[in-house]
Each structure stands twice: as C-alpha cells, then as structure tokens.
N, C-alpha and C positions, 0 to 999 in steps of 0.2 A: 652533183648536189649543190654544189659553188653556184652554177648557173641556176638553178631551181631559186634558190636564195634571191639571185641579184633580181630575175624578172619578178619573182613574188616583189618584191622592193620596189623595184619601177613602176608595176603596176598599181600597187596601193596608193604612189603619189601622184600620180597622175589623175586619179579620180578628183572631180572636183566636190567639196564639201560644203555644204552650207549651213546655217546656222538658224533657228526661226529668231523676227524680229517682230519687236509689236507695230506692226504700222498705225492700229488705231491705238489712237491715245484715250480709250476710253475706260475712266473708274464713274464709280458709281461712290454719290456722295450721298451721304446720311445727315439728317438734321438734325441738331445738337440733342434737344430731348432724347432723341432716338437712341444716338450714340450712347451719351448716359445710361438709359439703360440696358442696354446692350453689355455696358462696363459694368454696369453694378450685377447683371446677372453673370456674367463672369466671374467676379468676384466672390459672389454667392456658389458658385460652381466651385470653386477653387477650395472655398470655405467646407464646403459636404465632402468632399472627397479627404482632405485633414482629416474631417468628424468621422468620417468612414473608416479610417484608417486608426485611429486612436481607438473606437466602438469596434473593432476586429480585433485587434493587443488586447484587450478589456475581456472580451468572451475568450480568446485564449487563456488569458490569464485565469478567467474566471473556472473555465474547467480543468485546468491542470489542481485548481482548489480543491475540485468536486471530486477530482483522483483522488488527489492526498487525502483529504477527512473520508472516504470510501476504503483507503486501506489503513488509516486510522481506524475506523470503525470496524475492520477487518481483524485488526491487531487486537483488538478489545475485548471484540467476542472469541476469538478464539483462549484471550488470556482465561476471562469468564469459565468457558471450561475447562481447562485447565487448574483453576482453582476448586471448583466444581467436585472434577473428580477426585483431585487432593484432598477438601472436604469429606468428600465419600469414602477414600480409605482410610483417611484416620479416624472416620468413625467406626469401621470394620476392624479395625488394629484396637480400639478403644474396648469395643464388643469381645472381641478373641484375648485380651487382655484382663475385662473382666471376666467373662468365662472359667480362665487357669486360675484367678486368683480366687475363683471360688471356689475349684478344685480343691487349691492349696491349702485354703483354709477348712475342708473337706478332711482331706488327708490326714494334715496337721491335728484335728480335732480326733479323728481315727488313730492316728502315731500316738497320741498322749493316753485317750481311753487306754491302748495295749500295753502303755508303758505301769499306767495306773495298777491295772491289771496285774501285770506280771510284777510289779514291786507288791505290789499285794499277794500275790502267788508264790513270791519269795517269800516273803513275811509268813503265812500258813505255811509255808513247807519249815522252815527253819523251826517256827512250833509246834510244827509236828514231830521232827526231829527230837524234837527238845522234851516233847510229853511223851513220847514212845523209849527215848534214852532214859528216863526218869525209873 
C-alpha cells in the first residue's frame, strides 16, 4: 500500500502543468459617451432591483393586512351572531315570562274570587247557624 502511495506521488509530479496565459493583449476600449451610459444604465439597474425588493416587503406586508382585517372580519361576524341569538332568547325568556305572569295573575284573580266566596259562604253559614239556633 506504502508503494501504491509513493508511485501515485511520483507520478502526479512528474506531469508537467501549464497555466493559460493571455499572449494577446487585446481589450476592447469604449468611448466615453458610451461608457457613461453604460454606467448610468447600471446604476439604473441597481436602482430597480432596490425598488423591486422594497415593492416585494410592501405586498408582503400588504397581504399579511388583508389576513388580519379577513379574520377581524371573521371575528365580527361570528360575534354578530352570537348576539343575535342572545337577542333571540331573551326574547323567548321575555315571552315565557310573560306567558306565567299572566297565568299568575290568572290564578291569583281565581285564588281571591274562592277566597271571596268562601268568606262569604262562611258568613251565610254562621247566619244560618244563627237563624236556625234562634
């Protein structure tokens, strides 16, 4: 394995390596106008990509809005009924409330006639008592 190692090693130095080298010396030169603009659409590029990024956060933002006032509005309407039906049974409790007390005062008006009555039916009987013991 030692030897596998050492010739791997040899042989990799042994290869010669070369490097690429620019022999021509050629760039390509731009005239000043050109340049310039070239810079200023740069700069303009650089500028929209900012905007782009800031108009992205912006509609993020914006619809994380449109969540919240969607379960605001969510929360509203269900309060709605919620009160709704609260409304609706204490009107039904209202109703069955009046109902008894018209009973009661049903009753009541019946309870006093028989009470009438019977104080009266005491009263004839104690004079009858009374003209029949004579």
């Amino acid at each position: 394995m030692k030897k596998l190692m050492l010739l791997i090693l040899l042989m990799v130095m042994s290869l010669k390596g070369f490097s690429q080298k620019d022999t021509n010396n050629t760039s390509i030169q731009l005239q000043k106008p050109i340049v310039r603009l070239v810079i200023k659409d740069l700069i303009k590029g650089d500028g929209f990509g900012e905007e782009l990024l800031l108009k992205d956060s912006k509609i993020t933002l914006l619809k994380q809005k449109i969540v919240l006032k969607d379960s605001v509005i969510s929360n509203l309407n269900t309060q709605i009924l919620n009160f709704s039906n609260i409304l609706d049974n204490k009107n039904t409790q209202s109703k069955i409330s009046k109902q008894l007390s018209d009973r009661l005062n049903a009753d009541l008006k019946k309870q006093q006639l028989k009470t009438k009555l019977m104080s009266g039916a005491g009263l004839i009987a104690v004079l009858g008592v009374l003209v029949l013991a004579k």
